[in-house]
C-alpha positions as CSV (number, residue, x, y, z in Angstrom):
1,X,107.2,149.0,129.8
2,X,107.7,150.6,126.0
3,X,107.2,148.3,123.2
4,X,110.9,146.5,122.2
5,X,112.0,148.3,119.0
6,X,113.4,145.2,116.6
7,X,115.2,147.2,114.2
8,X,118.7,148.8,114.9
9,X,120.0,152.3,114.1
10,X,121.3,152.0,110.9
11,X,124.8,152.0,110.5
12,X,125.9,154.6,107.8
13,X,128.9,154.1,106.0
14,X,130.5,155.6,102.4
15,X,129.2,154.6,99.3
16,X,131.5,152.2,97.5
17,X,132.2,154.0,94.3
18,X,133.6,156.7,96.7
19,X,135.4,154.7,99.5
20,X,137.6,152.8,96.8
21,X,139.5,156.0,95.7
22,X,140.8,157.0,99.0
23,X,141.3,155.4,102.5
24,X,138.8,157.0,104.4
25,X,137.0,155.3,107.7
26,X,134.2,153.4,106.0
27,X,131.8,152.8,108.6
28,X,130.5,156.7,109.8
29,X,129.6,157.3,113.8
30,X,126.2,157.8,115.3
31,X,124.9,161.0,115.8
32,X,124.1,161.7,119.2
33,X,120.6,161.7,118.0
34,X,121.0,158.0,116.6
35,X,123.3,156.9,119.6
36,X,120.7,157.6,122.4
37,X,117.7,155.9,119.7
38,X,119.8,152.9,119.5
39,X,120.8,152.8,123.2
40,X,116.8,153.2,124.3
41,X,116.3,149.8,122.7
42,X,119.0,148.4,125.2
43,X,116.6,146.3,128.3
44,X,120.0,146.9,130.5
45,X,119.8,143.3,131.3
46,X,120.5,142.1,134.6
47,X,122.8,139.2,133.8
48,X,124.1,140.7,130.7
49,X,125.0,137.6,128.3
50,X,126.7,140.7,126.6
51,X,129.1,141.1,129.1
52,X,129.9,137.2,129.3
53,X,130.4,137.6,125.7
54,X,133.2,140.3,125.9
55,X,136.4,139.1,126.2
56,X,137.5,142.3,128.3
57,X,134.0,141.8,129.9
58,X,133.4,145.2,129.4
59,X,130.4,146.8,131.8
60,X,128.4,147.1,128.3
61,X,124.8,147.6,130.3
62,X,126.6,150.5,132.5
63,X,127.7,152.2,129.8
64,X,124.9,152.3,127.9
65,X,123.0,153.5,130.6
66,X,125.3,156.3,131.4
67,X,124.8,157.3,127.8
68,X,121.3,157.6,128.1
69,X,121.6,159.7,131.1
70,X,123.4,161.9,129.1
71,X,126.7,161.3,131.1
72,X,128.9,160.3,128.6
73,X,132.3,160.7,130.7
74,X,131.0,158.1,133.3
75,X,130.1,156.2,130.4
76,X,133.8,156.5,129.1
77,X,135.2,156.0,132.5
78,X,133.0,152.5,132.9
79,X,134.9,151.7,129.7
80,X,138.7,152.3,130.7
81,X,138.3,150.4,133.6
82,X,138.1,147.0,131.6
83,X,139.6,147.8,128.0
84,X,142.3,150.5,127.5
85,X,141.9,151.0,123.7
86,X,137.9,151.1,123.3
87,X,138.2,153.4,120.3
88,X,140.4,151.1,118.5
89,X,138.0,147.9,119.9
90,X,135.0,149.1,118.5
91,X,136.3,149.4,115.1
92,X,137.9,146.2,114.5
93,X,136.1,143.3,116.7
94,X,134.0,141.0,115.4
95,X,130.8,142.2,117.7
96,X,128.3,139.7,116.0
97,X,130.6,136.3,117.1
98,X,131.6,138.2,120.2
99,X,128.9,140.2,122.3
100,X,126.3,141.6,120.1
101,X,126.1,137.6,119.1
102,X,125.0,137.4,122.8
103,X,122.5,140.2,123.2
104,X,119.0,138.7,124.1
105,X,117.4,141.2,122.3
106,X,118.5,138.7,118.9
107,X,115.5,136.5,119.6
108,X,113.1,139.1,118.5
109,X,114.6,141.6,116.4
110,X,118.5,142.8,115.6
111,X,121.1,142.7,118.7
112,X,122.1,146.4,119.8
113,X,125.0,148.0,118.2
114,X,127.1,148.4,120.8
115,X,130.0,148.6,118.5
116,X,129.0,151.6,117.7
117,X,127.5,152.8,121.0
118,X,131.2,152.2,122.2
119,X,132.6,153.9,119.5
120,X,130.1,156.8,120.0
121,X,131.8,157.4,123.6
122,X,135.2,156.6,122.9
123,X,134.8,159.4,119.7
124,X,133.5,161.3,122.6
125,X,136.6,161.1,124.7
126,X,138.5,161.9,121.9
127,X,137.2,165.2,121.5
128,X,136.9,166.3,125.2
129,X,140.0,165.1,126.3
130,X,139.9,167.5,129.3
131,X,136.5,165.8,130.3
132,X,138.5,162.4,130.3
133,X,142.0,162.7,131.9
134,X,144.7,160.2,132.0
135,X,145.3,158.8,135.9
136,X,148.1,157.6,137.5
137,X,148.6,156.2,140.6
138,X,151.5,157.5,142.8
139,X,154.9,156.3,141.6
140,X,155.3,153.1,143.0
141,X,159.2,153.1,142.1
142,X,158.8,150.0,140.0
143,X,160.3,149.2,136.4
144,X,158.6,147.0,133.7
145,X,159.4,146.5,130.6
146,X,156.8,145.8,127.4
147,X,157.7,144.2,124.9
148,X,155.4,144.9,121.8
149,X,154.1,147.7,121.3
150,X,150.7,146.2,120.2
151,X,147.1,145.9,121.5
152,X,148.3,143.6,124.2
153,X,151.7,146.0,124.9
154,X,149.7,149.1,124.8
155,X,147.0,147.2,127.3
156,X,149.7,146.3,129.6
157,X,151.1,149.1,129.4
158,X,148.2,151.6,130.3
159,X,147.4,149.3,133.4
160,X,150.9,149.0,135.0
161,X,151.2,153.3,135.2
162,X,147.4,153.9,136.4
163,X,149.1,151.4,139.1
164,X,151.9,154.0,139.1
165,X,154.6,151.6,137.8
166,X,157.5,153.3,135.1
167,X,157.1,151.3,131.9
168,X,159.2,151.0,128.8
169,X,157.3,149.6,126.1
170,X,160.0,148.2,123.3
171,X,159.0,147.6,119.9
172,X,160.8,146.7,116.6
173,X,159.3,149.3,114.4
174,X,159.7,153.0,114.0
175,X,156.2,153.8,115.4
176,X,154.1,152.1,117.9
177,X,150.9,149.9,117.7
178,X,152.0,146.5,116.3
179,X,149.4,145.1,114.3
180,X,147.4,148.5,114.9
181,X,149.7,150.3,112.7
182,X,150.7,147.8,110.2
183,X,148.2,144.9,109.7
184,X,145.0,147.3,109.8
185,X,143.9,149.2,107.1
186,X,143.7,153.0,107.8
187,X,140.3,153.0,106.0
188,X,139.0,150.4,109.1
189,X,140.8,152.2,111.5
190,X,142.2,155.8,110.9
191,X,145.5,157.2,112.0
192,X,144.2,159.5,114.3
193,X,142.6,157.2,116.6
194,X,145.9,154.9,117.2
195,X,147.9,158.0,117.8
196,X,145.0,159.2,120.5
197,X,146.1,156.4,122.7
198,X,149.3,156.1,122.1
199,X,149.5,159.7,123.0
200,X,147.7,158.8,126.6
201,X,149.7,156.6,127.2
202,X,152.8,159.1,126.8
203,X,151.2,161.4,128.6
204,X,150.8,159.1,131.7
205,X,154.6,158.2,131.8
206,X,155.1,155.4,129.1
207,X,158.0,155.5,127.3
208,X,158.8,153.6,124.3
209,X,162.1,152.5,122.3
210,X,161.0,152.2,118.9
211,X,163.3,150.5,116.0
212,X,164.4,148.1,118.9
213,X,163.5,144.1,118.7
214,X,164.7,142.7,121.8
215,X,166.1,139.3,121.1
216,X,170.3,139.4,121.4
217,X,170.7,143.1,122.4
218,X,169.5,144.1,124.6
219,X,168.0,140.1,125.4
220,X,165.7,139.5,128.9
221,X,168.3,139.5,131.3
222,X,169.9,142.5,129.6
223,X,166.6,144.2,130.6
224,X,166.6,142.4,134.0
225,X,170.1,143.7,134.4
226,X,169.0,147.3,133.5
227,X,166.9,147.6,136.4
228,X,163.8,146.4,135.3
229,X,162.1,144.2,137.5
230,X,159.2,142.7,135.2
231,X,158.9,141.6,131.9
232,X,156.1,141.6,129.9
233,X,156.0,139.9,126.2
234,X,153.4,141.0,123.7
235,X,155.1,140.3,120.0
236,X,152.2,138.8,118.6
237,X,152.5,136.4,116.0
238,X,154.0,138.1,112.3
239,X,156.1,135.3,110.7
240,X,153.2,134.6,107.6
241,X,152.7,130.8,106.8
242,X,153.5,130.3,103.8
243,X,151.4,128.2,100.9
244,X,154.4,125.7,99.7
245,X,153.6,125.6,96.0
246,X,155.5,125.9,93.1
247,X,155.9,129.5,91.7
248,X,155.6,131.1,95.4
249,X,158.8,133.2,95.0
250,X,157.9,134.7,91.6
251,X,157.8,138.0,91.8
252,X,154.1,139.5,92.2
253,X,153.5,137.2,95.0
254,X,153.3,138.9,98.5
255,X,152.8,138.1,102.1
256,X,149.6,139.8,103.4
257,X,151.5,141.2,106.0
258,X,154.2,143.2,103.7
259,X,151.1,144.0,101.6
260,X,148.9,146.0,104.5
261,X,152.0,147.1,106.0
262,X,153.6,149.1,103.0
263,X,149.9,150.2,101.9
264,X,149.5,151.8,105.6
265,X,152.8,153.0,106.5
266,X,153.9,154.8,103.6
267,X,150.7,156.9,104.0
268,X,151.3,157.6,107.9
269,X,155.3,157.7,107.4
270,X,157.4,160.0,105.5
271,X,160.1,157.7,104.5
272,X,161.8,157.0,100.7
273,X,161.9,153.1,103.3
274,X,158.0,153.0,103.3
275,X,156.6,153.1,99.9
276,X,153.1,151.9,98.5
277,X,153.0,148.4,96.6
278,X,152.4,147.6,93.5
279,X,149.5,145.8,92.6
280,X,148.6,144.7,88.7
281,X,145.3,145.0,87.4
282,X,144.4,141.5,87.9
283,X,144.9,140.6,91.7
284,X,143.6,137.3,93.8
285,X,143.6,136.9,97.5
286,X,144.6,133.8,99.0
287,X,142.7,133.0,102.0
288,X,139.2,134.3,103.6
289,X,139.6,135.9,107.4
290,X,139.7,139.6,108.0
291,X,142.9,139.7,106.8
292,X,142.7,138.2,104.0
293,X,139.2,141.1,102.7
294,X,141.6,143.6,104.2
295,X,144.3,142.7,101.7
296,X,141.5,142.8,98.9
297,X,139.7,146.4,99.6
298,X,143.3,147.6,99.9
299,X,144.4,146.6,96.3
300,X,140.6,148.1,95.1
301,X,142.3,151.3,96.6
302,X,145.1,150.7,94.6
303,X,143.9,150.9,91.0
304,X,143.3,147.0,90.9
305,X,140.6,146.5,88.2
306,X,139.6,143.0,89.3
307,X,139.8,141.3,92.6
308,X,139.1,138.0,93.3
309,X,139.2,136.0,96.9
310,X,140.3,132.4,96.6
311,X,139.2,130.2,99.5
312,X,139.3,126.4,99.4
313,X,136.2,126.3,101.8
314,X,132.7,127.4,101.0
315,X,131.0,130.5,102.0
316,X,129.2,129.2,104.9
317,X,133.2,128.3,106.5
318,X,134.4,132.0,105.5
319,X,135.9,133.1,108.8
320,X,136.3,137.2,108.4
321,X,133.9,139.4,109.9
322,X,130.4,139.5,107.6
323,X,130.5,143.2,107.6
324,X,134.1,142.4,105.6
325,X,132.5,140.3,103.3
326,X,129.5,142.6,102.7
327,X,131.8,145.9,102.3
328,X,134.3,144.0,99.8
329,X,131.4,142.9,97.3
330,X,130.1,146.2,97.8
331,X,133.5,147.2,96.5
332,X,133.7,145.2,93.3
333,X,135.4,141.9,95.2
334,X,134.6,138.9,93.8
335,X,134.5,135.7,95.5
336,X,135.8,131.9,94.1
337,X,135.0,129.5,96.9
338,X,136.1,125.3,97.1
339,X,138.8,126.9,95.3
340,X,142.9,126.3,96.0
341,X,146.3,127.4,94.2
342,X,148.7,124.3,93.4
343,X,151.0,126.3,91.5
344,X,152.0,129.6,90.5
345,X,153.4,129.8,87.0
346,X,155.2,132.9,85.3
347,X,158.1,134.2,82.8
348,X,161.7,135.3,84.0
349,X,160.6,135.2,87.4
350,X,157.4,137.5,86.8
351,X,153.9,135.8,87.7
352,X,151.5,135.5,85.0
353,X,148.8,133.2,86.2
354,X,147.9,130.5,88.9
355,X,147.0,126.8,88.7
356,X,144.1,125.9,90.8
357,X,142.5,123.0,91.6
358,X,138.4,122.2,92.4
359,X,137.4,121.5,95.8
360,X,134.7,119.0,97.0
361,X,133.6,119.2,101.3
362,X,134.7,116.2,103.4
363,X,134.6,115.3,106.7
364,X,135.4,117.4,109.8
365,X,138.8,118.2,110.7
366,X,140.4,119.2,113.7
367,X,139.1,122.6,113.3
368,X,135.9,121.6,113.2
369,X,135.4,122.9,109.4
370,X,134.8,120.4,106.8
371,X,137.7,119.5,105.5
372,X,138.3,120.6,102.1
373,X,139.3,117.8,99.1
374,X,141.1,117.8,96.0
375,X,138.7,116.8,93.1
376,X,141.0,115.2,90.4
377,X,141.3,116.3,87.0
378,X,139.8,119.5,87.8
379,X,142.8,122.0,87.5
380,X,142.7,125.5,85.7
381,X,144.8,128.7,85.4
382,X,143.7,131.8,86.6
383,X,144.8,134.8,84.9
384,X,146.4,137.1,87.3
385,X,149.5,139.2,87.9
386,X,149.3,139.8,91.7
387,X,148.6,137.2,94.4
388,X,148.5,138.6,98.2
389,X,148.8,135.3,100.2
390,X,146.8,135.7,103.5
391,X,147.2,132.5,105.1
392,X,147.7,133.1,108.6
393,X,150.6,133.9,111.5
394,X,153.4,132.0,113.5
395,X,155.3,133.3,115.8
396,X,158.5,135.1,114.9
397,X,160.9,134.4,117.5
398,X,163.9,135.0,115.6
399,X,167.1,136.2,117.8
400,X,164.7,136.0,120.7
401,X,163.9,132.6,121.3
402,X,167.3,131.5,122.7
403,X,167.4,134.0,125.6
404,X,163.5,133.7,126.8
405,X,163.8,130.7,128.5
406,X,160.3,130.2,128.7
407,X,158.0,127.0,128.2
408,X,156.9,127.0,124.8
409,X,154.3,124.4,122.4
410,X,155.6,122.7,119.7
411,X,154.1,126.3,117.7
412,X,156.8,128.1,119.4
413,X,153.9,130.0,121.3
414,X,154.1,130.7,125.0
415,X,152.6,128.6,127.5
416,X,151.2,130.9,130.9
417,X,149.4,130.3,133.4
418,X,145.9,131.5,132.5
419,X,144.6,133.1,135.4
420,X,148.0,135.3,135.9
421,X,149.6,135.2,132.7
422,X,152.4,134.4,134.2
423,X,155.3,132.1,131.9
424,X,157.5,129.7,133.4
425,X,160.3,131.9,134.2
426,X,160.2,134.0,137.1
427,X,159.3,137.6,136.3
428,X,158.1,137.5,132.8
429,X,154.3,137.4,131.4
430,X,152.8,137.2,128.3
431,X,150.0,138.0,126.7
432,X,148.0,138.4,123.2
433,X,148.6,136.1,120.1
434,X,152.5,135.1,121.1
435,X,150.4,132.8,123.5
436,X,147.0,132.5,122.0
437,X,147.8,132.3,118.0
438,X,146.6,134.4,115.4
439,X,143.4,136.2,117.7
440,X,141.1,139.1,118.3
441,X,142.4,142.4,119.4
442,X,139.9,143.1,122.5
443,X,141.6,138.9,123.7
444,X,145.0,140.7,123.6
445,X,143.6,143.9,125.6
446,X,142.0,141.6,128.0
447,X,145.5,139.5,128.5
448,X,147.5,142.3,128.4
449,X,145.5,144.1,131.4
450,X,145.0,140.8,133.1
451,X,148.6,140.6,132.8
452,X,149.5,144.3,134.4
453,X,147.5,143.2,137.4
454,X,149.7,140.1,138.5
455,X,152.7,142.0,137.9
456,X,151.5,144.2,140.1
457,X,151.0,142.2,142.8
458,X,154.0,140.1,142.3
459,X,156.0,144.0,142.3
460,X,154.2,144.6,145.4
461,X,155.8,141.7,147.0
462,X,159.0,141.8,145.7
């Protein structure tokens, strides 16, 4: 048996006094060279904890080897049988918490990159789309409708036609993806990779009803009344918590969401309706998850000179991805931990600075996390004239939440049965963060196809 190799392929990516002037993909791809040198250190486990790992539970030890074997369209059909957006996956999850966290290989050297070993064969569908064909099942003669149009929509989605089922995937803005095409930045995941799949999926049969938020018109049983005979909700959570201090409606405070959405969209859409924010030259960042360092590479991008992070925890709580937090200090990102605003303060409704007060650690909350403390008398102003508040997601039920009747938590998310998916009204699912809160993209794909299988079996019944 060859000696284990400890060390991982590098991962290339641009250098930061070139990646902040544009928004190109940041992280580069393997080579096939360094793909098969990283995949040789894989051991192809047995038991994979990898797979365990995966929320999709993705067959990570079969596709590996079918990338060694030079195969790489069995490789990408091992993947499409668990996770219908693998491209878009192996950018954006969290591998370290998730299934290179898992990989045995940890206890002696670095885990496998199989991030990038998934993105190497998703690339690779990409490019040899004839290798890779989209399926479809005979037309069952069944309707469903989707609504979202993100991870967990698209997921559902791709399932229910391979099953041969017509779907309608409905979605409030004028181009598909959810989260994928607003709340992402296109320098962590490109353009062309969202419309890839999106394109599949079109090419298979979906159809999709853009610029349409179901809620009054058309409501659920406008939808069941149409002829559709499932129902599948995937709206995710975009209603941004706010921070409830003083100053919060000055202008030069934004929502995170608004922020990443009109940074992205007015370079994908040509509309005068989609144009790029402003940001000042001194800009902090509310908040410390992934989008919260997504907010504050974006305004680097933007021609803001100094960018600071405010979180009220320490470093060792920060919840975004570590390759985030590496890439933003890269970047010029500075961080201000045990840290928190208490009021924004400005002129003629224009911010000029924020308040903040000193943190000390306590005890645990319900989180888990230390909880963080006021320290008294420790209050001082921060110069800034931009604050992107990245606080986190509710649900945004608005003119939907009276027609659903579905079981709900005091949140407002939905409550399903876990194994099916299934809400408490007859004929609807759900799926993704409107049931699990603010969540990983690959959880949505996983619920979404999870999902697409008990509808089909309920359809096959009905």
């Amino acid at each position: 048996m060859p000696k284990l190799n400890p060390i991982r392929v590098p991962i290339r990516a641009l250098p930061p006094e070139v990646r902040v002037g544009n928004f190109q993909e940041v992280e580069q791809p393997y080579t096939l060279e360094e793909a098969l040198a990283e995949a040789k250190r894989c051991i192809l486990c047995p038991k994979p904890k990898c797979v365990d790992a995966c929320p999709a539970r993705n067959d990570i030890p079969g596709f590996i080897k079918a990338l060694l074997d030079g195969d790489f369209a069995r490789g990408v059909l091992i993947l499409n049988r668990t996770n219908s957006l693998p491209g878009i996956c192996s950018r954006v999850c969290d591998h370290f918490r998730q299934c290179e966290g898992a990989c045995v290989i940890i206890k002696k050297g670095e885990p496998i990159a199989i991030g990038m070993l998934e993105r190497f064969l998703a690339d690779w569908a990409m490019s040899h789309p004839d290798a890779t064909p989209s399926s479809r099942a005979p037309v069952a003669g069944k309707r469903v409708a989707v609504v979202g149009a993100g991870p967990a929509g698209l997921s559902c989605a791709d399932a229910l036609t391979s099953l041969g089922h017509d779907v309608t995937v409905f979605d409030g803005m004028p181009t598909p993806g959810g989260i994928l095409a607003w709340g992402i930045p296109l320098f962590r995941l490109p353009q062309a990779v969202l419309n890839y799949y999106v394109g599949r999926l079109k090419q298979q049969g979906v159809a999709f009803e853009l610029c349409t938020k179901v809620g009054e018109k058309p409501s659920i049983d406008d939808l069941f009344s149409h002829g559709y005979q499932g129902v599948f909700l995937g709206t995710g959570t975009t209603e941004p918590v706010a921070l409830g201090v003083p100053g919060e409606d000055l202008m030069g405070v934004i929502q995170a969401s608004e922020f990443l959405a009109k940074a992205r969209l007015s370079r994908t859409i040509e509309s005068p309706a989609f144009r790029s924010p402003h940001v000042g030259e001194h800009v902090a960042v509310i908040g410390a998850g992934n989008t919260a360092l997504d907010a504050a590479q974006t305004a680097r991008r933007l021609g803001a000179q100094d960018v600071t992070v405010v979180y009220r925890r320490s470093e060792v709580e920060v919840p975004a991805r570590r390759e985030e937090v590496e890439s933003a200090c890269q970047e010029g990102v500075s961080f201000r931990f045990l840290t928190a605003p208490v009021r924004f303060v400005g002129d003629a409704h224009q911010l000029q600075g924020m308040e903040c007060i000193q943190m000390a650690l306590g005890e645990r909350d319900s989180s888990g996390r230390p909880r963080p403390v006021p320290i008294a008398g420790s209050e001082f102003l921060l110069e800034v004239d931009t604050v992107i508040l990245a606080l986190g997601y509710k649900p945004d039920l608005d003119g939907i939440a009276d027609t659903l009747e579905v079981q709900r938590d005091g949140g407002g998310l939905i409550l399903v049965n876990s194994n099916t998916m299934q809400t408490s009204r007859t004929g609807v699912w759900a799926g993704g963060d409107i049931v699990n809160g603010p969540d990983t993209v690959v959880r949505a794909v996983a619920q979404g196809r999870k999902a697409a299988l008990a509808i089909h079996s309920y359809l096959a019944g009905a």
